[in-house]
C-alpha positions in Angstrom: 32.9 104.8 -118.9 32.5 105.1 -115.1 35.2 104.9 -112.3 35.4 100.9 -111.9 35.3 100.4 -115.4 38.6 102.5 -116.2 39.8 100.6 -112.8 39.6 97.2 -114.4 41.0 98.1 -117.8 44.1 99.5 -115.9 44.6 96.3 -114.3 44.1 94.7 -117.6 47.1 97.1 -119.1 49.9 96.1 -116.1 52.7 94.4 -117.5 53.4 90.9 -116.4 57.3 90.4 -115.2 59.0 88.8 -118.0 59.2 84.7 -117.2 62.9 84.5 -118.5 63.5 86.5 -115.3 62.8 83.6 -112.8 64.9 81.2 -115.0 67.6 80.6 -112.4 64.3 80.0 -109.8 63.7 77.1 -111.9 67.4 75.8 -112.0 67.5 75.9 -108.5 63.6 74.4 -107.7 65.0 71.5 -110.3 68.1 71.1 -108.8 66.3 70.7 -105.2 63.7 68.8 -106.7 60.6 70.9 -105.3 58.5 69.0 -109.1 55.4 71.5 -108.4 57.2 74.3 -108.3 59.2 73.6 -111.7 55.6 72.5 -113.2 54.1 75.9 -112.0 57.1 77.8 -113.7 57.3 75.8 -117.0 53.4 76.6 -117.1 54.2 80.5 -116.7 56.6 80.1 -119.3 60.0 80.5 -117.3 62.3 79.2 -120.2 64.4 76.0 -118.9 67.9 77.5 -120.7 69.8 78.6 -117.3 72.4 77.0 -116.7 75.2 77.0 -114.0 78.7 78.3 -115.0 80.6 75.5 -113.3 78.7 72.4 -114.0 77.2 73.6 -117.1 74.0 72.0 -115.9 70.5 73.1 -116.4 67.1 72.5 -114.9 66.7 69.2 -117.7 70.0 68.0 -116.0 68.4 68.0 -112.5 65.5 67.0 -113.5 67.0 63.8 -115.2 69.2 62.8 -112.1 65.5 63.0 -110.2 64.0 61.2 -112.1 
């Protein structure tokens, strides 16, 4: 195995951030409406389950009032 060939299979090894971390992203790209940007989470696999303490809203919530 040469140089760029270990190179690539140690990109290939990095760990991806969990998606549950960007879970209150998506509650608060919902909540502002910003559709592409919940899309673009939903298809990284950011789970839609935050929801805020006071209203006891989540990302669906908003995404119903939108529309």
């Amino acid at each position: 195995m040469d140089a760029l060939e270990a190179d690539l299979e140690n990109e290939e090894e990095v760990e991806k951030p969990d998606p549950a971390l960007k879970a209150p992203d998506l509650y608060v790209c919902a909540k502002e409406n910003q559709t592409d940007e919940v899309l673009a989470m939903l298809e990284e696999g950011v789970p839609p389950f935050y929801f805020d303490k006071k209203t006891e809203w989540t990302a669906l919530h908003w995404a119903s009032v939108h529309g």
